[in-house]
C-alpha positions as CSV (number, residue, x, y, z in Angstrom):
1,X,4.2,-127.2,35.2
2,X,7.2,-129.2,36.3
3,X,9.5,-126.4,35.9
4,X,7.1,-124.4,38.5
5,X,6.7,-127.1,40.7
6,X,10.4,-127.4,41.2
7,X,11.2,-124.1,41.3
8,X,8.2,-123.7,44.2
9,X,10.0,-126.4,46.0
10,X,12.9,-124.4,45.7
11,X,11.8,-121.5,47.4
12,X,9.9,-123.2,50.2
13,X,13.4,-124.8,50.8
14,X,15.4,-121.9,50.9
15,X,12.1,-119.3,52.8
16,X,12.3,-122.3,56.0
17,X,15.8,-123.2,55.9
18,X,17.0,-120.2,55.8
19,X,16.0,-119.7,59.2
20,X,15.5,-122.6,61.0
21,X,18.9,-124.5,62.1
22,X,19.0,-127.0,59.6
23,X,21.6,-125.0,56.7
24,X,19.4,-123.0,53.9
25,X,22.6,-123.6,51.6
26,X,23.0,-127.6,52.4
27,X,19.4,-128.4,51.8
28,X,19.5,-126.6,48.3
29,X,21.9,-128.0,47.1
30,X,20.5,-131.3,47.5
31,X,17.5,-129.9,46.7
32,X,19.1,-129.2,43.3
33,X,20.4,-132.5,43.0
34,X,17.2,-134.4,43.6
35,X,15.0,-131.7,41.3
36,X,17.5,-132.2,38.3
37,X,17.8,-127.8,38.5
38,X,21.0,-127.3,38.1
39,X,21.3,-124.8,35.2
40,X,21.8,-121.2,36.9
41,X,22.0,-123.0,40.0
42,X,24.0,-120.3,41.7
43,X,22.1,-117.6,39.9
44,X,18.5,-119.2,41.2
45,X,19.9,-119.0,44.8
46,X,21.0,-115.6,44.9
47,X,17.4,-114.4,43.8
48,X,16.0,-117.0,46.6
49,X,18.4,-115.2,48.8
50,X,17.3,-112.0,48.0
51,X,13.6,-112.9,48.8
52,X,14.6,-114.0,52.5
53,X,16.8,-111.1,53.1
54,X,13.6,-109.0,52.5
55,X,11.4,-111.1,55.1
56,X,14.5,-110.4,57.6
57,X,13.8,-106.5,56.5
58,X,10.1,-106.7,56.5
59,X,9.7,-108.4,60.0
60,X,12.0,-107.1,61.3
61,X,11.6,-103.2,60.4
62,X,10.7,-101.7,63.4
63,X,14.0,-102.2,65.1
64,X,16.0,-101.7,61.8
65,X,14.4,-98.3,61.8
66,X,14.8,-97.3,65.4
67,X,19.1,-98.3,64.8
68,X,18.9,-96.1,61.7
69,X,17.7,-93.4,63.8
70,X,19.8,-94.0,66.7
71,X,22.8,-94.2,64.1
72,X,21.4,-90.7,62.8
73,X,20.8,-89.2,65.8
74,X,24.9,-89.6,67.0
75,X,26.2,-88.3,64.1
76,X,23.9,-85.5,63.8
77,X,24.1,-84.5,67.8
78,X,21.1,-85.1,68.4
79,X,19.7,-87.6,71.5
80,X,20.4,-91.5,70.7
81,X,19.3,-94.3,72.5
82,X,22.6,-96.0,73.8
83,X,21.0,-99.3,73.4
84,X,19.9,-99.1,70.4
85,X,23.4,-96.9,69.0
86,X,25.6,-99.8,70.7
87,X,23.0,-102.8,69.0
88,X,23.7,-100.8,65.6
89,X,27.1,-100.9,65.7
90,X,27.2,-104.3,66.8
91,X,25.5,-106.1,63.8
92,X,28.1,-104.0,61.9
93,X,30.7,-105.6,63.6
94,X,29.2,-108.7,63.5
95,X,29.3,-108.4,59.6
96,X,33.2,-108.5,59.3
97,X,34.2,-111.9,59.9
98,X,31.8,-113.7,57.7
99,X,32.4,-111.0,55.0
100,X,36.7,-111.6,55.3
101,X,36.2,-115.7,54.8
102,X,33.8,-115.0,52.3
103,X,35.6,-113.2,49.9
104,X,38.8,-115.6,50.5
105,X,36.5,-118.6,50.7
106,X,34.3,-118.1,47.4
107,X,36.0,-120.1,44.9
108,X,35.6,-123.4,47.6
109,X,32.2,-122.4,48.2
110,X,31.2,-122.7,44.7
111,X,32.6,-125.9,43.9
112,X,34.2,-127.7,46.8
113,X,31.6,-127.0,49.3
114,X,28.9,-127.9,47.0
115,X,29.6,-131.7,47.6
116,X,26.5,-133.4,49.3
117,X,29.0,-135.3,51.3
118,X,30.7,-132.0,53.1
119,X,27.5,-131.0,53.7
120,X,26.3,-134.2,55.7
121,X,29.6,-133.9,57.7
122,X,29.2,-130.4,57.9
123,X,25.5,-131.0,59.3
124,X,27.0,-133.1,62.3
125,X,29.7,-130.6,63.2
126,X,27.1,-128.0,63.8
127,X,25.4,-130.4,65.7
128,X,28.1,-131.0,67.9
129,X,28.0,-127.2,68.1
130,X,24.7,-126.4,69.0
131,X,24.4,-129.4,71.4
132,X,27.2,-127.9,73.3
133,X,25.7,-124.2,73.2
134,X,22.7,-125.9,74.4
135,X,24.8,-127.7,77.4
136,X,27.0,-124.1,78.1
137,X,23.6,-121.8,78.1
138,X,22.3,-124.0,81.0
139,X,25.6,-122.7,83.2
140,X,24.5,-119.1,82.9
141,X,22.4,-118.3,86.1
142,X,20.4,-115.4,84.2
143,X,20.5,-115.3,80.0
144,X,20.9,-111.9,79.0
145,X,18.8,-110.2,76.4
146,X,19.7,-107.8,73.2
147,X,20.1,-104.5,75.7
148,X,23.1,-106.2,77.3
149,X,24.9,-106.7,74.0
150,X,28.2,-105.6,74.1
151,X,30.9,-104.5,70.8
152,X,32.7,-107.7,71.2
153,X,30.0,-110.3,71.8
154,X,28.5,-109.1,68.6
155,X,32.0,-110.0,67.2
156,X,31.9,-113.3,68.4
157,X,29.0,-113.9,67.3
158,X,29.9,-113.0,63.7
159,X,32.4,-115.6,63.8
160,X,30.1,-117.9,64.6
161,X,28.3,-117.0,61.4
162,X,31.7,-117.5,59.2
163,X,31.3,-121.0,60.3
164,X,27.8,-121.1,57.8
165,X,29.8,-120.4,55.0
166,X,29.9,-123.8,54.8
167,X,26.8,-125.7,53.6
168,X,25.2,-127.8,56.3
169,X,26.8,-125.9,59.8
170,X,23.6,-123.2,59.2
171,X,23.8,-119.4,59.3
172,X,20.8,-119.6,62.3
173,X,22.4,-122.4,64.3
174,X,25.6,-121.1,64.5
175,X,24.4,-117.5,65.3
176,X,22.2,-118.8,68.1
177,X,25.0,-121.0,69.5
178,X,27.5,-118.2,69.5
179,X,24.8,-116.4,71.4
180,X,24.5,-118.9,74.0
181,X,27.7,-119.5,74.3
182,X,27.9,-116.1,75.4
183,X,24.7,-116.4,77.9
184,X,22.1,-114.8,75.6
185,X,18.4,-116.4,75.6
186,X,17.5,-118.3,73.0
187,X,15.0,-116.1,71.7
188,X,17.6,-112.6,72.0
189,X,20.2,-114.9,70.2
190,X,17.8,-115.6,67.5
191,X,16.3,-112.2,66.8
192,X,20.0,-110.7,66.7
193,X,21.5,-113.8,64.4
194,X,18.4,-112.8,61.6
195,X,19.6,-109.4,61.7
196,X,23.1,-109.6,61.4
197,X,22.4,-112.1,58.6
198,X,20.5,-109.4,56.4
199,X,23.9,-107.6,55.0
200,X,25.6,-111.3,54.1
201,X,22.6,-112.9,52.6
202,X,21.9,-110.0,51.0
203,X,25.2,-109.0,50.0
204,X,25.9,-112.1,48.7
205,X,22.7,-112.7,46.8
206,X,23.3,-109.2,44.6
207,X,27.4,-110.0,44.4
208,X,26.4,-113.0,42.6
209,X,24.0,-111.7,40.5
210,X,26.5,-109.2,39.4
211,X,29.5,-111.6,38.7
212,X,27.6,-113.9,36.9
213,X,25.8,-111.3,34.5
214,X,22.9,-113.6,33.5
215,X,20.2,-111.4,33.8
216,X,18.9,-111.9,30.1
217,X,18.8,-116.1,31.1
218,X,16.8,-115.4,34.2
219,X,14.4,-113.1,32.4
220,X,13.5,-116.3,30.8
221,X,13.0,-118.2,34.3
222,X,11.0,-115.0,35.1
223,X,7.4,-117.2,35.9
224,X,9.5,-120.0,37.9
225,X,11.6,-117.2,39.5
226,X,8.7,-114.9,40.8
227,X,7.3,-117.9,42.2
228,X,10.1,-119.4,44.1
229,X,10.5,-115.6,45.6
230,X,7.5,-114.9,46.7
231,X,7.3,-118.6,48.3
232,X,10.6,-118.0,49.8
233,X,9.4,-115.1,51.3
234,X,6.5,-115.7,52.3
235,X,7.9,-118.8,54.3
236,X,10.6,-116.9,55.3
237,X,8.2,-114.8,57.2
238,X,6.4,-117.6,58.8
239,X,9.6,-119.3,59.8
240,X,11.2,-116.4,61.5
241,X,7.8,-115.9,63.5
242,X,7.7,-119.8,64.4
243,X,11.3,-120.0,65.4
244,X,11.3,-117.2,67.6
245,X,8.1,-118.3,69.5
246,X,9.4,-121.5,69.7
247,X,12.8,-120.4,71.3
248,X,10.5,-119.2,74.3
249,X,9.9,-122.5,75.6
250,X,11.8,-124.8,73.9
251,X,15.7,-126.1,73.5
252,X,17.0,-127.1,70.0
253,X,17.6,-130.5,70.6
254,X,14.4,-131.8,67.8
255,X,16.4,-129.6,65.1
256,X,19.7,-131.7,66.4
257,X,17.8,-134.8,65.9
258,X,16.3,-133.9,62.4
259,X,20.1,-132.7,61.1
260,X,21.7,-136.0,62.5
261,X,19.0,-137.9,60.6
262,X,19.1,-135.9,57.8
263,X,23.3,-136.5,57.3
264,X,22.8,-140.1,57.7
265,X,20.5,-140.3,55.0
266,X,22.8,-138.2,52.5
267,X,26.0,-140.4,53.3
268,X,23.4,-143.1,53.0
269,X,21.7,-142.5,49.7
270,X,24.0,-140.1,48.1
């Protein structure tokens, strides 16, 4: 019962952080710390991982469909809708940065990056970096939306999600601050941050699987495992659907509040 319990906790952790701006990858591993799972800790992510990069798939599957097609429809001859052809190519684009630092990055992001303390200090930094999205956004007389995304702002943007390689900045902040910075709405940067984010999380999720080669170990976790996915998706769903309504009305100032608080308590107790 314990062993489900935690492993529930786990994927409730990793379904709301993953999309709120408060680091999915910071708050597991703490979670792990304070839960006592740490065998297959890596390995228990990725399937977590997995399980969030379906609720991206799932909500989002109307306009991952109409990109296909508009993706289709170019290479075929056949009429494309610009907008959609030119969002398409833009969340590929988007991909390339966080995929180069990854691969050079992994072997720190699977031990040095793990500490709790770079994650509290990593936690700040991204506040300091959403705060002064928040600040720059206000500059822009009219915030655009998705239709005026351009080749290179989806670039930009995709180096702002490299910076959530490192646990605590978070893959959702920094993609909605690189948005702003660049005079998107909130809600347009949010929406187009969750889908560039389905290749890495995904990507990453099955890469790990692979290298690791556990497959017959988690078999064993298969009760805990099913659990913590369906959890993690299942809140991933609801967070994505709360976040972006939220982003309507509201500035991210309570999330800058809760990570500040949050880092103080890990240098604190930790």
């Amino acid at each position: 019962m314990h062993d489900l319990l935690s492993y529930a906790v786990l994927g409730l952790v990793q379904g709301l952080t993953e999309f709120l701006p408060v680091s999915s990858s910071g708050h597991l591993v703490l979670a792990h710390e304070l839960l006592g799972v740490t065998e297959l800790g890596l390995s228990v992510d990725a399937v977590l991982q997995l399980a969030t990069a379906l609720a991206i798939i799932v909500y989002f599957w109307k306009d991952l469909l109409r990109f296909l097609y508009a993706v289709l429809n170019r290479l075929t001859g056949r009429p494309y809708n610009e907008d959609d052809l030119r969002l398409a190519i833009s969340l590929i684009v988007g991909t390339i940065p966080a995929l180069i630092l990854g691969l050079l990055l992994e072997d720190l992001m699977e031990t040095t990056f793990r500490d709790p303390s770079l994650v509290a200090y990593a936690l700040i930094a991204g506040s300091a970096v959403i705060l002064g999205a928040e600040l720059i956004s206000k500059r822009y007389k009219e915030q655009k939306q998705l239709s005026g995304m351009s080749l290179s702002k989806g670039f930009m943007i995709g180096i702002f999600q490299s910076l959530a390689l490192i646990p605590g900045m978070s893959r959702s902040g920094m993609t909605i601050s690189g948005g702003l910075f660049l005079g998107l709405s909130r809600e347009a940067a949010a929406r187009f941050g969750f889908l560039l984010a389905v290749p890495i999380i995904a990507g990453s999720g099955l890469k790990k699987l692979l290298e690791l080669g556990v497959g017959g170990e988690l078999t064993m976790l298969g009760a805990q495992l099913l659990l913590g996915s369906v959890i993690s998706f299942v809140s991933g769903l609801a967070a994505i659907h709360f976040l972006l309504i939220f982003l309507r009305t509201q500035p991210l100032y309570a999330f800058i509040v809760y990570r500040l608080l949050l880092a103080g308590a890990i240098l604190f107790f930790l």
